[in-house]
N, C-alpha and C positions, 0 to 999 in steps of 0.2 A: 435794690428791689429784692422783696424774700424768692431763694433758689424753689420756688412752688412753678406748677403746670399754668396755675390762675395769673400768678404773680408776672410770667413770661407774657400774656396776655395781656394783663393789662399795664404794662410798660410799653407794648406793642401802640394799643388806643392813645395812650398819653403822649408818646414819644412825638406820633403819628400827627395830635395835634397841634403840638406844640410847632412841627416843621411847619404845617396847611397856615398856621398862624405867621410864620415865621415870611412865609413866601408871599403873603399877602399883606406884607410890610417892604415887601422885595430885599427881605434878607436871604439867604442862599445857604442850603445844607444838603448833607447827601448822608446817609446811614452808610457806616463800615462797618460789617459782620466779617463775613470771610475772612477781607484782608486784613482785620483790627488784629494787632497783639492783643489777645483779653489777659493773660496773666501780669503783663508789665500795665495794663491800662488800671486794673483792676488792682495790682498793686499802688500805682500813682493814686487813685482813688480810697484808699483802705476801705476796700469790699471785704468784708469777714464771711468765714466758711459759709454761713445760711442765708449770705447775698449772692447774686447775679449782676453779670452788667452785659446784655447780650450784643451792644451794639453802640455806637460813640458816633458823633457828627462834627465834622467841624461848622463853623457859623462864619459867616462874612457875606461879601457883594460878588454873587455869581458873573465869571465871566460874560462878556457882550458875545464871545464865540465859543462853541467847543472845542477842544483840542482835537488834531488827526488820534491818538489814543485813546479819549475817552470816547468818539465816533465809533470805533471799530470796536471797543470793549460792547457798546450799546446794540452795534449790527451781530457781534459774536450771538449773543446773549438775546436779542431781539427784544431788545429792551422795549419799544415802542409798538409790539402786538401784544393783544388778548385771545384767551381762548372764548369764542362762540358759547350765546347765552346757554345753547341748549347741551354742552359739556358743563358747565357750571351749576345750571340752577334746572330745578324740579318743580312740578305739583303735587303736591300729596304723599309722592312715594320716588326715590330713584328710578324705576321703571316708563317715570312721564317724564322728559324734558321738558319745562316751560319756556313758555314765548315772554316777550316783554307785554304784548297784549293782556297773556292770559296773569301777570304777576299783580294786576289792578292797584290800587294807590303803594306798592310797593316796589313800582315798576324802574323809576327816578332811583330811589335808595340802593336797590341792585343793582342797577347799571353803573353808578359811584363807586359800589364794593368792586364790578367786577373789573375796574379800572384801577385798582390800586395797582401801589407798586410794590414786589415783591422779592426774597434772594433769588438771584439767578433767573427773575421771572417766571417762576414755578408752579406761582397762581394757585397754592394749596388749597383755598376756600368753594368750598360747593354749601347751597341753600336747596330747601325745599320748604315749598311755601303750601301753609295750612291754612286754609281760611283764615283768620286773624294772627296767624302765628308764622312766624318765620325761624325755622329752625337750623342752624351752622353747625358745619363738619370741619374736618380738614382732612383732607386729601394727602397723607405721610407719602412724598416722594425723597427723602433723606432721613438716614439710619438713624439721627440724632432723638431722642424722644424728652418727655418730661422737662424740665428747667432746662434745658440745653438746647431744645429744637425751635430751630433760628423759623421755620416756619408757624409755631406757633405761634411768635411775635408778629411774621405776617398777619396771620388771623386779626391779633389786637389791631393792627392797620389797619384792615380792610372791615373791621369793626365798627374803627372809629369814622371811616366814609359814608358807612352805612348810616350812622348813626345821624351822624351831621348832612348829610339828607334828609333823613326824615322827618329832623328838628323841623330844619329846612321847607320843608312841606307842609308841619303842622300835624304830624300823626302823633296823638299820643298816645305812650305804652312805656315798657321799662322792658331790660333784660332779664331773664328766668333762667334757671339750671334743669329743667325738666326733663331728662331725656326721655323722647318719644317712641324708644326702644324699634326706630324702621329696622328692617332688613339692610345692609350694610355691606356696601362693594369691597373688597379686597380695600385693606390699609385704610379704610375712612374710620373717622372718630368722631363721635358727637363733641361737643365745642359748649355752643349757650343757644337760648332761642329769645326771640324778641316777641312779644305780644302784646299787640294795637290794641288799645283804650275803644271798645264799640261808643 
């Protein structure tokens, strides 16, 4: 994948579907970032200087139980909570937290995104929703920026949830690079926005 900001992304969406597919065959994968050797993976792969490889899965038939290990790695980490709508997602502006009431036929697509899974559970992704437009950030909580920040690839995850909801639903629209220049919390980045076909 080219070492670009976009390219980190949209590895993240592809990767993303390809597991969602993968599990819904009851095949079993899990992304290694952190703990992945990238330079000997990346070696084994002949990735050249202006590729990336941010992340490797192995593929097989998921255990019938989890391990004592991979439990306590899960409870470390809290693998299995989310952060509340109203940390995540907006109306109009950061300043409004949104309800899932107030997110109207985007409501299902958010709630997708804001269940993905993420490194460390870090949950980068915040939305704020404009009338037909939904606009994504990310929330930099790791020093890593550009082709390297493993949460950018989040993004493309929790991208591609959104996405496949909405298919899902029947809204039609496409993604746009438009930044809508909001006012901007400490460490957040505009990302892409999605806007609905009226």
């Amino acid at each position: 994948m080219a070492r670009t900001p976009l390219g980190v992304l949209a590895c993240g969406y592809a990767f993303e579907e390809f597991c969602l597919h993968a599990t819904e065959r009851g095949i079993g994968t899990v992304m290694l970032a952190a703990s992945l050797n990238r330079k000997a993976f990346e070696k084994a792969m002949d990735v050249t200087p202006d590729e990336v490889m941010p992340v490797a899965s192995p593929v097989g038939y998921p255990a019938t139980k989890r391990s004592m290990r991979e439990s306590m790695m899960r409870k470390a980490i809290k693998a299995d909570e989310r952060f509340p709508w109203e940390q995540l997602f907006y109306g109009e502006s950061f300043g409004t937290p949104l309800s899932p009431a107030g997110a109207g036929v985007f409501g299902e697509p958010l709630e997708l995104l804001r269940l993905a899974p993420s490194a460390a559970n870090k949950q980068p992704w915040r939305a704020v929703v404009s009338g037909d437009t939904v606009h994504f950030f990310e929330a930099h909580s790791m020093k890593a920026r550009g082709a390297d920040d493993i949460q950018r690839f989040d993004l493309g995850i929790a991208l591609a949830h959104f996405d496949l909801a909405r298919q899902e639903d029947g809204i039609q629209g496409g993604f746009t690079f438009n930044n809508p220049q909001l006012a901007l919390p400490e460490n957040v980045e505009y990302i892409a926005s999605f806007k609905a076909e009226r």
